[in-house]
C-alpha positions, 0 to 999 in steps of 0.5 A: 903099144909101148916099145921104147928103144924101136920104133916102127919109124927106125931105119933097119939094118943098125944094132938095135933096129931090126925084127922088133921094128919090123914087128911093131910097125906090122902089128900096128898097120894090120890091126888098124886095118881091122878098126884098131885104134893103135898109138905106138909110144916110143922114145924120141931119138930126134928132136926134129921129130913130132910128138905125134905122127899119123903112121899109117890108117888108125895109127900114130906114133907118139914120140915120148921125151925120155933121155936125150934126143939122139940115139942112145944104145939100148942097154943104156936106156935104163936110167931114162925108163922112169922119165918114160913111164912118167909120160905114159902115165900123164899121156894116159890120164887124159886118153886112157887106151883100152889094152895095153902091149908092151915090147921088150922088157924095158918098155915093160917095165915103163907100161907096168909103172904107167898102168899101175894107177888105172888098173889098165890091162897089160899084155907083154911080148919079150923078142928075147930073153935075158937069160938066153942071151946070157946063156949063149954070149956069157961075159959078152952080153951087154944087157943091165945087170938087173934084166933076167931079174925083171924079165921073171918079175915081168912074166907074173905082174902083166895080164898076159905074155905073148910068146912068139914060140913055144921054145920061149913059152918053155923059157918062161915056164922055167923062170917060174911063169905060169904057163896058163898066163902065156898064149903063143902068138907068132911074128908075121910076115907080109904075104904081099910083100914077100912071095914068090911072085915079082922081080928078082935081083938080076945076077952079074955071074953063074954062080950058086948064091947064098944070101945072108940078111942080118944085122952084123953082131957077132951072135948073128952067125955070119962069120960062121957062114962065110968059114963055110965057104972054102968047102963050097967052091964057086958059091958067092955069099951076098951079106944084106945088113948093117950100115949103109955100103958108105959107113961099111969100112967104117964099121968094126964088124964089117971089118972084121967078117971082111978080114975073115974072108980075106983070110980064108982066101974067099974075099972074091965071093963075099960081097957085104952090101950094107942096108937094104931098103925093106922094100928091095929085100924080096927081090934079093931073097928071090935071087937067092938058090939058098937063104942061110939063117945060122945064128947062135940063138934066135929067139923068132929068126923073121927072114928065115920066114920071110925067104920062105914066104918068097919060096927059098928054102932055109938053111937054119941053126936048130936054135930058138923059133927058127928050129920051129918055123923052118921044118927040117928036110921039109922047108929047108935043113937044120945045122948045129949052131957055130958050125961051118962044116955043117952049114957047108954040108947043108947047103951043099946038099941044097946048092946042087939039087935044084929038084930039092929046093924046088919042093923045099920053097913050095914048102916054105911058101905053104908054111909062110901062110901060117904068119900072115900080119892079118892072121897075127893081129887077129890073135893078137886081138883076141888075147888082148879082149879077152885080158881086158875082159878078165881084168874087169871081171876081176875089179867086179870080184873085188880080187887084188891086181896082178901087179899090186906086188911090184917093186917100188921104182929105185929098187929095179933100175940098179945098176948096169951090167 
């Protein structure tokens, strides 16, 4: 595996660390359970890190030299990608893998230079879209002006893409990408982890909760949950995410979805706790009467996922897989993006009918099952044998690589945005 700026070490909670950590540390763990032998190469962002350390039974995390030892922004990792790709490519050399799979369209782009000299097969999964970003943050989006180009070069040049939803498989294939080169394999959940069986966080008041688990960028829809407040008297909205509770007055958006609720006149009910360790989140998602998932866009949305595996129903933007993984009136509601009154309206209707979201998180909690990392990593195998299965066939035929086409290197590390 190949995910360059997160690694399945990272704290959670910051701006870029988040699903993506989540995802390749999980994937990694379940296919080593099933005999896997998986090395995550990500990039060094400390330098009291090893270069290699086991993670977890047949895992390894390989800590690639690309760019200063420290963490560096991931929209600013572009000039490093070459130093990356060159230590794959000499890594690979000596301890050539089998399959390939890279995360994010940087670590693509680093896996498909490292490949090219071994014909290795390459399987790739976005997390997100260039051109959705775009579209939904406009002049906002931080992202290298040369992404949305790469992702659609991306999409032709590797064996295989794994979309994690059908929405994103739609994307592609309005990019140009073939659609008989994408499989949609979701992201997983840990059923062991998250269920509704085990403690829950003990609550100080009688209140109706409503809790938020996000990273705290502005796209997350946070703001848009607190504004529903007023329309929701005596309901306390609990905000997991960010830095640690220390740093919070520290941090700009910490400041500001505080000043919204000052403003608003519901700074009494908004608590913002900073990170949560992974391992207390269930017990906070149980204490929950309502999980509320509202983001602008959300290419997979996993705690909309997980608050159902603990059998809490969703309120969920109707955008991206959220719109796909929380069923409408079945597992939780669906609410236009940016629209406080229609989260306050949903949520309402959960809030005070306990009937309602008993059946709604025994949905959810059948639903969950669907996403369970044993289920995920044996699809995930799956696609990999066959696409390294193809790939031989292919050298056997004498027929031209996918990627013989590519760009040289200067002509697609550009300029930034």
């Amino acid at each position: 595996m190949v995910s360059e700026h997160a690694s399945p070490l990272a704290a959670l909670g910051g701006v870029d660390s988040g699903g993506q950590n989540v995802h390749v540390a999980a994937l990694a763990q379940a296919l080593g359970r099933i005999g896997v032998e998986v090395v995550v190469h990500t990039r060094r962002d400390d330098p009291s890190l090893p270069r290699r350390m086991a993670f977890a039974p047949g895992v390894e995390v390989d800590h690639v030299d690309a760019g200063p030892a420290a963490p560096v922004p991931k929209d600013e990792l572009v000039p490093f990608l070459s130093d990356f790709a060159d230590d794959l490519t000499r890594t690979w050399e000596d301890d050539r893998p089998d399959v390939v799979h890279s995360h994010f369209w940087m670590s693509g782009l680093a896996a498909l230079w490292a490949t090219r000299p071994f014909h290795i097969p390459l399987v790739h999964t976005y997390h997100a879209l260039g051109v959705v970003k775009r579209r939904h943050q406009g002049r906002h989006d931080t992202s290298p002006a040369t992404r949305i180009d790469v992702e659609a070069m991306l999409a032709g040049a590797v064996d295989r893409v794994l979309a994690t939803t059908a929405d994103e498989a739609l994307e592609l294939v309005g990019q140009g990408a073939d659609l008989d080169h994408i499989s949609v394999v979701p992201c997983g959940v840990d059923l062991e982890h998250f269920c509704p069986q085990g403690p829950s966080e003990p609550r100080r008041r009688r209140r109706p909760r409503v809790v938020v688990v996000s990273r705290l960028v502005e796209r997350k829809g946070i703001g848009n949950v607190i504004a529903a407040l007023p329309a929701l008297p005596g309901v306390e909205l609990i905000v997991a995410g960010g830095p640690s509770a220390d740093l919070l007055d520290g941090d700009d958006e910490a400041r500001r979805f505080q000043g919204l609720a000052q403003l608003l006149g519901v700074a009494d009910r908004v608590e913002l706790r900073g990170a949560v360790p992974r391992q207390h989140l269930p017990a906070l998602l149980r204490s929950a009467d309502v999980v509320a998932c509202c983001p602008w866009y959300e290419p997979f949305g996993l705690v909309a996922v997980e608050a159902m595996a603990c059998g809490v129903p969703v309120v969920a933007s109707a955008v991206g897989g959220l719109a796909e993984s929380v069923v409408d009136g079945v597992t939780g509601l669906h609410v236009p993006p940016r629209s406080p009154g229609s989260i306050a309206d949903a949520l309402g209707r959960l809030l005070y009918d306990e009937g309602r979201r008993r059946s709604m998180g025994e949905a959810g909690r059948q639903r969950a099952q669907r996403f369970g990392w044993d289920r995920v990593a044996a699809q995930t195998l799956a696609v990999a044998e066959q696409v390294a299965g193809s790939r031989s066939a292919a050298r056997s035929a004498g027929r031209a690589e996918p990627d013989a086409a590519l760009a040289p290197r200067p002509s697609v590390q550009g300029s930034q945005a």
